[in-house]
N, C-alpha and C positions, 0 to 999 in steps of 0.2 A: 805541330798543331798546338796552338795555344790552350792551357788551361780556360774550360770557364767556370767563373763565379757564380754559385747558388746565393743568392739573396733575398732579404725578405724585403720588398718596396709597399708600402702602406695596407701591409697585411696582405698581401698576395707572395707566394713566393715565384720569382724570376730568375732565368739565366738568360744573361744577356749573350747572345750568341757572335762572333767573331767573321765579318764577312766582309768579300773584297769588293762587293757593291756599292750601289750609290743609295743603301737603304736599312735599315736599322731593323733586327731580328730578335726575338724574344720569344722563350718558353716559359709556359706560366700555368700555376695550378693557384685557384682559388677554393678554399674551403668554403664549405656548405653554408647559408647564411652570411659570406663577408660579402660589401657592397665595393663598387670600385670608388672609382674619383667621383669630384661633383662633376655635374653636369657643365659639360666644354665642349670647344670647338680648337681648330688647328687651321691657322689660315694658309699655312703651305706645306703641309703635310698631305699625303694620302695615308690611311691607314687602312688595316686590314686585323681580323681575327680568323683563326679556321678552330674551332671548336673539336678537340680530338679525343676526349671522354668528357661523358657527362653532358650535362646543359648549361648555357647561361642567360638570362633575362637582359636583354640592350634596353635603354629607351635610345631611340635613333627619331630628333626633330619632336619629341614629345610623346611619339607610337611606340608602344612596348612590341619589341618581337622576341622571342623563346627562341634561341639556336640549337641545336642538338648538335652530337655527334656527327661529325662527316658533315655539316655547314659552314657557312662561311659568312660573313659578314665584310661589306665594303663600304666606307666611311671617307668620300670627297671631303676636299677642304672647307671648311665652314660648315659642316655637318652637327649640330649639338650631339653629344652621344655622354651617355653613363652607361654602366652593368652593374650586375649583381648576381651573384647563385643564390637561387630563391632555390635553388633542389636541396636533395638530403645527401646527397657526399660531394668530393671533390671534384672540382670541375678543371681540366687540362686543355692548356689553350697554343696557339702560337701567334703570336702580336707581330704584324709587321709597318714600319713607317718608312716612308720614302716622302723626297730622299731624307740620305742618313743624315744624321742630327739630332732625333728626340731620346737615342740612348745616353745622352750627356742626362737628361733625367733619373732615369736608374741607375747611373754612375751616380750624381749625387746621393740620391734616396736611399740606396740599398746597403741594407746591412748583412754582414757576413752570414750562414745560416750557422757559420759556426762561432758566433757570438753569442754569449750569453744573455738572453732573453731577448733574442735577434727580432721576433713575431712583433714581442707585446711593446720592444723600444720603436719599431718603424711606424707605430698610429699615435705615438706618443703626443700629446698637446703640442710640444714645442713643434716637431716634425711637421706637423699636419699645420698648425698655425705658418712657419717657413716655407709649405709647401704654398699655400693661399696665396702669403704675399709674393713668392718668385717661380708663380704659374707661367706668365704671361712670356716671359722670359725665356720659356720653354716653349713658345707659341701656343702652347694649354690657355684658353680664355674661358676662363670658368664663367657660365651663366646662372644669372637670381634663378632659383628652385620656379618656379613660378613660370615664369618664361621657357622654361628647358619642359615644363609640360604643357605648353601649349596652351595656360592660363594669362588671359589679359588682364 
């Protein structure tokens, strides 16, 4: 069994998990207060979260929905979606994309967690500016704030 790598990708910490599928698997704890990505879409991806401690706030298409513990969350392609822990502790998650392909992202992004200031290097300006320009790339299509809440 392969080692996996703890990493920190734009302040969430990640382990990309190792599977002989045709879909890309992720464990992920977001602290209390981090938001996730902007607001995106995946045009051939399906993704998926199952919420396994704690809460997190989606917006999905502009609607805020609150997932808890033992939820789940299913996000077709061309779905706008963000998150965020608006709670007061750590929120535990599992991400899954199909098919596989969008863990070539947290292979870019992720920093060792046993790097030296692993957390506060992976939001860093440069990161998050890198991250903007070669979203798309990643079939991540970031949408204007505005749009992503259902503001015309």
């Amino acid at each position: 069994m392969d080692k996996v790598l703890k990493t920190w990708v734009v302040g969430h910490k990640v382990s990309k998990q190792n599977t002989s599928g045709d879909y890309d698997l992720v464990f992920g704890e977001t602290e209390a207060g981090v938001p996730g990505p902007p607001p995106h879409f995946h045009k051939g991806y399906h993704e998926s979260f199952v919420i396994t401690d704690g809460e997190m706030d989606f917006i999905i298409n502009g609607e805020l929905r609150t997932v808890r513990q033992g939820e789940s969350v299913d996000l077709p392609p061309n779905t706008t979606h963000t998150f965020k822990n608006s709670g007061d502790r750590t929120c535990k998650w599992v991400n899954v994309h199909s098919p596989k392909g969008f863990g070539a992202f947290f292979d870019k992004y992720g920093i060792s967690e046993e790097e030296a200031d692993a957390k506060s290097r992976s939001v860093s300006p440069e990161i998050i500016q890198d991250l903007l320009e070669s979203a798309a790339g990643f079939d991540m299509h970031i949408v204007a704030e505005k749009k992503a809440a259902g503001v015309k």
